[in-house]
C-alpha positions as CSV (number, residue, x, y, z in Angstrom):
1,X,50.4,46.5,47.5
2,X,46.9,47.2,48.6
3,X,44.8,49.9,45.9
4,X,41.7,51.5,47.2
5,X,39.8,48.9,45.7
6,X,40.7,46.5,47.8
7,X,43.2,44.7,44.7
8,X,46.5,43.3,45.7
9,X,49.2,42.1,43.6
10,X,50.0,44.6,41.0
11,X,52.3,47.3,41.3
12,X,51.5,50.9,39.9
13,X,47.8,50.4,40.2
14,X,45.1,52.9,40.9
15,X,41.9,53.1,41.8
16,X,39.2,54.4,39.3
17,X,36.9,57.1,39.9
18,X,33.2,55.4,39.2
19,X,34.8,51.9,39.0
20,X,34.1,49.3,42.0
21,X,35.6,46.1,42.9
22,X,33.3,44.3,45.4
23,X,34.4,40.9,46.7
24,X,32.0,38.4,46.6
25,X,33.6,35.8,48.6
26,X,36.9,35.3,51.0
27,X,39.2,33.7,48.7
28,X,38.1,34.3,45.4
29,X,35.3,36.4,43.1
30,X,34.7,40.0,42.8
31,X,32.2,41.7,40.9
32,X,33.3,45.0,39.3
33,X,31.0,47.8,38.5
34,X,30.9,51.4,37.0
35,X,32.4,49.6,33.3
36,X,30.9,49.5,29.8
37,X,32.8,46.6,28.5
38,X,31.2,47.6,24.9
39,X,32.1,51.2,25.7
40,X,35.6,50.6,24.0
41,X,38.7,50.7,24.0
42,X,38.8,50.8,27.6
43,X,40.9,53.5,29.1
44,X,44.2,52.2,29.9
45,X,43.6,52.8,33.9
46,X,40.1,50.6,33.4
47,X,42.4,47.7,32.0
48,X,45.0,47.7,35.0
49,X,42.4,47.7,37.8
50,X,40.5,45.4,36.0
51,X,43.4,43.2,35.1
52,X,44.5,43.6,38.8
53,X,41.0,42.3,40.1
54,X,41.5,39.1,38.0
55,X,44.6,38.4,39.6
56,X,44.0,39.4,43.2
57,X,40.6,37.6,42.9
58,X,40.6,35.0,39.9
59,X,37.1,35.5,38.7
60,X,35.8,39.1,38.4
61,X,32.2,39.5,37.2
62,X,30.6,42.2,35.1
63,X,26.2,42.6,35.0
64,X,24.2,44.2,32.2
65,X,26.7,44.3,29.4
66,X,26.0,45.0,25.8
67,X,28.5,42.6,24.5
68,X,28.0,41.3,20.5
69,X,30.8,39.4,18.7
70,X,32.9,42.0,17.8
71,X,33.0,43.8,21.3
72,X,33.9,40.8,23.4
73,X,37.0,39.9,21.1
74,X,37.9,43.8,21.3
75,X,37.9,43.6,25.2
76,X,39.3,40.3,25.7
77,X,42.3,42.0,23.3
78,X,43.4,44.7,26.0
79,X,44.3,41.7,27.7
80,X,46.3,39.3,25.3
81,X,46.2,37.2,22.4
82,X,42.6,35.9,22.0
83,X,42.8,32.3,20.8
84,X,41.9,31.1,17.2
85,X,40.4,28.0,17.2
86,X,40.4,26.1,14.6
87,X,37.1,23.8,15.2
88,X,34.3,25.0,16.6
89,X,30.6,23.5,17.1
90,X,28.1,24.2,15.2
91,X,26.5,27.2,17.2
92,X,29.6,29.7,17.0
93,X,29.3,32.4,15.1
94,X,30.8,32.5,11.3
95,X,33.5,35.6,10.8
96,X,34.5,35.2,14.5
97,X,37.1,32.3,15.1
98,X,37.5,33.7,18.5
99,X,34.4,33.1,19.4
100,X,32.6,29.9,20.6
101,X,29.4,29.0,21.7
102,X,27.9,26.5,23.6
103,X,24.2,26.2,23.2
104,X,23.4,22.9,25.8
105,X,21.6,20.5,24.0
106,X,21.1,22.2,21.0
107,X,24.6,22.4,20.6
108,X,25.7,18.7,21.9
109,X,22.1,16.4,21.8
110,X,22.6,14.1,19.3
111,X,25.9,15.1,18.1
112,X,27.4,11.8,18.8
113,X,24.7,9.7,19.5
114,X,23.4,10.3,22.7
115,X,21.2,13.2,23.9
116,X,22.4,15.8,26.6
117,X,21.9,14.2,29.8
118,X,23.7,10.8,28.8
119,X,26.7,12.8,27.8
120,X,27.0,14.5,31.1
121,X,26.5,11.4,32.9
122,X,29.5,9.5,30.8
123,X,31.8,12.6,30.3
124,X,31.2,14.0,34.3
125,X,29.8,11.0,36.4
126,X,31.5,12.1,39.4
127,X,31.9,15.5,41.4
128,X,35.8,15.0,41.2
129,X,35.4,14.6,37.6
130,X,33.5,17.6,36.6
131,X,36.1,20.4,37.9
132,X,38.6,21.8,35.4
133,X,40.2,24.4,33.4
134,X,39.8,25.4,30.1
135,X,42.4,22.8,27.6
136,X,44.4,21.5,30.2
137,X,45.7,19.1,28.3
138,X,47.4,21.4,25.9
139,X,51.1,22.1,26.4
140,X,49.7,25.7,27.1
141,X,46.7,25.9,28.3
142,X,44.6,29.3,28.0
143,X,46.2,32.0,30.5
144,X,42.2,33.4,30.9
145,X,38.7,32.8,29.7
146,X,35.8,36.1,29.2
147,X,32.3,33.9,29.3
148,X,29.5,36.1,28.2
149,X,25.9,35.1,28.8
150,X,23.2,35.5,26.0
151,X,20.4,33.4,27.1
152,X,19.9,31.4,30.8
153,X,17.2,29.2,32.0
154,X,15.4,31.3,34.9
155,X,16.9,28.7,37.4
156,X,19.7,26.4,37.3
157,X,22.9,26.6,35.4
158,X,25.4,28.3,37.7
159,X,28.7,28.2,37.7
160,X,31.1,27.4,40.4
161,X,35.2,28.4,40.7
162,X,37.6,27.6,42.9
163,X,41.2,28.7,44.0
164,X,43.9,27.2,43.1
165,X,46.6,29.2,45.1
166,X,44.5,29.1,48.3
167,X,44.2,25.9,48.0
168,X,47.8,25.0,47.6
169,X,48.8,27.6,50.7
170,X,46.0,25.7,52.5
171,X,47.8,22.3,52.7
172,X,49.8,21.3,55.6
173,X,54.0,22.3,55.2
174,X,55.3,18.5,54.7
175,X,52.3,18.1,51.9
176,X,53.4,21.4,50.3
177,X,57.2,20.5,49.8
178,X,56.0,16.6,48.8
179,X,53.7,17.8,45.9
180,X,56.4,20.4,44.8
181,X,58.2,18.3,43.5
182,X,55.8,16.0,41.5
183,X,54.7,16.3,38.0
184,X,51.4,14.7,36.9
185,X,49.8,13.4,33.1
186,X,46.7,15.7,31.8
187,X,45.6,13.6,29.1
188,X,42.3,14.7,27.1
189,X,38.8,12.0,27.7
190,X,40.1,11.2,31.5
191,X,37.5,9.5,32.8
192,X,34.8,9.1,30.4
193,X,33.0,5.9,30.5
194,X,32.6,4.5,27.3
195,X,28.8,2.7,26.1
196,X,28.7,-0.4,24.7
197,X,29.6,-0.6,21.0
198,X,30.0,1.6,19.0
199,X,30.8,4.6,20.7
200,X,31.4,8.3,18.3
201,X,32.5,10.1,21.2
202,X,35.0,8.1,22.1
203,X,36.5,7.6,18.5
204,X,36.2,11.8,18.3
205,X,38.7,11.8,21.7
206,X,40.8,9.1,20.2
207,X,41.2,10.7,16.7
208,X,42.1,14.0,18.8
209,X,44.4,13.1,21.4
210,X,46.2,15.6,23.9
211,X,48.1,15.1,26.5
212,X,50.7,16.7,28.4
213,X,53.0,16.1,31.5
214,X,52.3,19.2,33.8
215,X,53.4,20.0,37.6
216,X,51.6,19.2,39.9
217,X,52.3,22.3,41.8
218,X,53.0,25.6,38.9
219,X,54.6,28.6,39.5
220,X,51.7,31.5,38.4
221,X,54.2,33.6,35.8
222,X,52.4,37.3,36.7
223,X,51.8,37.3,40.6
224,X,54.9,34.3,41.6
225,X,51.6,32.4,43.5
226,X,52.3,28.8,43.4
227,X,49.4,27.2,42.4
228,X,48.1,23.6,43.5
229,X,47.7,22.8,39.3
230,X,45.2,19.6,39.6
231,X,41.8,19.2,38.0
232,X,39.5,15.7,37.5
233,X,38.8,16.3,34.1
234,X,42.3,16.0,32.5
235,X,44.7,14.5,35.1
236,X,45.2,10.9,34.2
237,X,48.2,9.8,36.4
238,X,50.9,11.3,38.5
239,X,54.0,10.7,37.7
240,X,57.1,8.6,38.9
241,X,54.2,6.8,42.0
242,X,52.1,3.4,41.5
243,X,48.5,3.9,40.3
244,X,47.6,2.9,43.8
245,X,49.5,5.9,45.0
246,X,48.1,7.8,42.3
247,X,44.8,7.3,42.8
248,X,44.5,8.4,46.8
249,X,46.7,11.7,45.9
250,X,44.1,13.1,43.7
251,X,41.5,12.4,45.8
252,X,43.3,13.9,48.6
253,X,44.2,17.2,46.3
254,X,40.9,17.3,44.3
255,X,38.8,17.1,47.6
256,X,41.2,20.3,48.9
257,X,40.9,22.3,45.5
258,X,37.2,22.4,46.1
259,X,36.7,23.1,49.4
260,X,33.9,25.3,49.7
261,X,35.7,28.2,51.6
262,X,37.8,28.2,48.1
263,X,35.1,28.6,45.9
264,X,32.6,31.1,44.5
265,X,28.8,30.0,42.6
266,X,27.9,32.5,40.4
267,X,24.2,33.0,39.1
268,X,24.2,34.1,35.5
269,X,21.9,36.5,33.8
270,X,21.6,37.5,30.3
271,X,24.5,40.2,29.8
272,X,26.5,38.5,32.6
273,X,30.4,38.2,31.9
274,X,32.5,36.4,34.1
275,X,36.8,36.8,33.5
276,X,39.0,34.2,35.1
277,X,42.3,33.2,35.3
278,X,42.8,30.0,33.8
279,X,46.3,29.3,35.2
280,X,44.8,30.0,39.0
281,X,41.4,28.3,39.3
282,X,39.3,25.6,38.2
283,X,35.7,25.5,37.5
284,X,32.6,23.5,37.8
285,X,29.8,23.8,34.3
286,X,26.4,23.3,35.6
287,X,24.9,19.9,35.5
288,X,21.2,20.6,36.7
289,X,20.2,21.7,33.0
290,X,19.6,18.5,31.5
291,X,15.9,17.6,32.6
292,X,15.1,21.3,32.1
293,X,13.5,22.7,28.6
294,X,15.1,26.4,29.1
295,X,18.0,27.3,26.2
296,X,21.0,28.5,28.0
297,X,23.5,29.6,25.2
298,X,26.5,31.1,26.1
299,X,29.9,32.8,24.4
300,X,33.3,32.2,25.3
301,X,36.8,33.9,24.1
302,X,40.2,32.6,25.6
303,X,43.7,34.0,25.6
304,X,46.4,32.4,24.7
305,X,48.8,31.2,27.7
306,X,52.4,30.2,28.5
307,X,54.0,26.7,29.0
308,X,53.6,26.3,32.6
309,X,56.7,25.8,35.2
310,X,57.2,24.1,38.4
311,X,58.6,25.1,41.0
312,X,61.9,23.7,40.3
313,X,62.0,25.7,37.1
314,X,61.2,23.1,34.9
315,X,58.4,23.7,32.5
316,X,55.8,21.2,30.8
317,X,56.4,18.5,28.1
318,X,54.6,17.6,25.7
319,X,53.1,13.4,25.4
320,X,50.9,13.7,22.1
321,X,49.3,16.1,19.9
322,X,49.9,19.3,21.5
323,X,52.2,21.9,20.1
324,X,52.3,26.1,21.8
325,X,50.1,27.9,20.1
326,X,48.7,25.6,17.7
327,X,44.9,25.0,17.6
């Protein structure tokens, strides 16, 4: 089904009067205008054409919002279960467990020893490595994430996302039905590269460990897309193959995930709000910040998500310290 606003995927959806959805690339993003996002509750036909964006087009973007605390938990409610989390850093707000903030390196620099820039370079030193989606580790990884932007540098510091579904339907046949069939380790601190002695970071990854044993290929539980469900930041090892093998698959999926007619790069402004579908993309954080002296602080609310399934029906199991719904 095809709206007049260009969404696909959802049954029983119409179009707005006053409310656009303008795509922003081929394959995914869309920004949507005509909304007050503080302007709440949304009517109910807001919700489905919105909802329906995020679905056709995995990332929708709202400009110029009035969002505080309260109002982005209220609007990220018409759309599920926000998550509770349970530790926060230090820059989130008190009376809002929905609510975290990042704040760069006011949030992170010295917070385990080592100042902004050295904790990129050990946590993402590799393009591969940076691309992810929210908790992937978890069992049930966040079905959506609202970002909200308070404060941006006046250059720098976009975000990228890509498609996961488009990148699965962009493989070749054979490589479709081998990776269907495949199940792969997401294990929390893949990849980091720990300093020499005594390192806090790597003891705060060690004391928290998560990991779970996910397809490789999921089935998307709202639209039926399968989705190519690979990231560099979590997956440690695909299953039942020799590290060798391993290894070369996940270069080979990781490079197609983010191929650039996938993706969309989104340049934020203060009042920016960018909704995506966890389940369905992965994303790339900025890393051209660190040498820049520009506050970029930013507020993020996820909702709760399901235990993903392959396409043989099977759904994920749990390896350590992960439990549905638990934070």
């Amino acid at each position: 089904m095809t709206t007049d606003d260009g969404v696909e995927g959802v049954e029983g959806v119409e179009s707005v009067e006053g409310v656009e959805v303008k795509p922003v690339a081929g394959l995914i993003g869309a920004e949507i205008t005509g909304v007050d996002l503080a302007d709440g509750p949304l009517d109910d036909a807001v919700v489905a054409v919105v909802r329906a964006a995020v679905l056709r087009w995995k990332v929708v973007f709202f400009r110029g919002q009035r969002l505080d605390h309260a109002a982005h938990v209220a609007f990220a409610r018409r759309f599920g279960e926000p998550v509770t989390l349970g530790k926060r850093g230090s820059a989130s707000p008190a009376g809002f467990p929905q609510v975290e903030t990042t704040a760069d390196r006011l949030e992170l620099g010295g917070r385990y020893g080592m100042d902004h820039a050295e904790w990129l370079e050990r946590r993402r030193h590799t393009l591969l490595r940076g691309w992810h989606c929210d908790h992937g580790a978890r069992i049930d990884p966040p079905a959506a994430t609202i970002l909200r932007a308070e404060t941006v540098p006046p250059y720098g510091g976009d975000t990228t996302w890509s498609n996961l579904a488009a990148a699965y339907a962009g493989l070749s046949e054979p490589v479709r039905r081998f990776v269907d069939g495949l199940r792969a380790e997401h294990r929390l601190g893949v990849g980091y590269q720990p300093r020499p002695g005594d390192d806090a970071y790597l003891r705060h990854l060690l004391d928290r460990q998560v990991a779970s044993s996910h397809p490789l290929v999921r089935v998307h539980p709202e639209t039926g897309e399968r989705v190519l469900f690979v990231n560099g930041y979590y997956v440690e090892q695909i299953q039942d193959v020799s590290r060798a093998e391993s290894r070369l698959l996940l270069e080979m999926l990781l490079e197609q995930a983010i191929r650039p007619e996938y993706t969309v790069r989104f340049r934020w402004e203060p009042g920016s709000v960018a909704f995506w579908d966890n389940r369905a993309t992965i994303h790339l954080a900025p890393n051209d910040l660190a040498h820049l002296d520009f506050p970029r602080v930013m507020h993020r609310v996820m909702l709760t998500g399901d235990v993903p399934v392959g396409v043989d029906g099977k759904p994920s199991e749990p390896i350590v310290g992960t439990e549905p719904g638990r934070w």
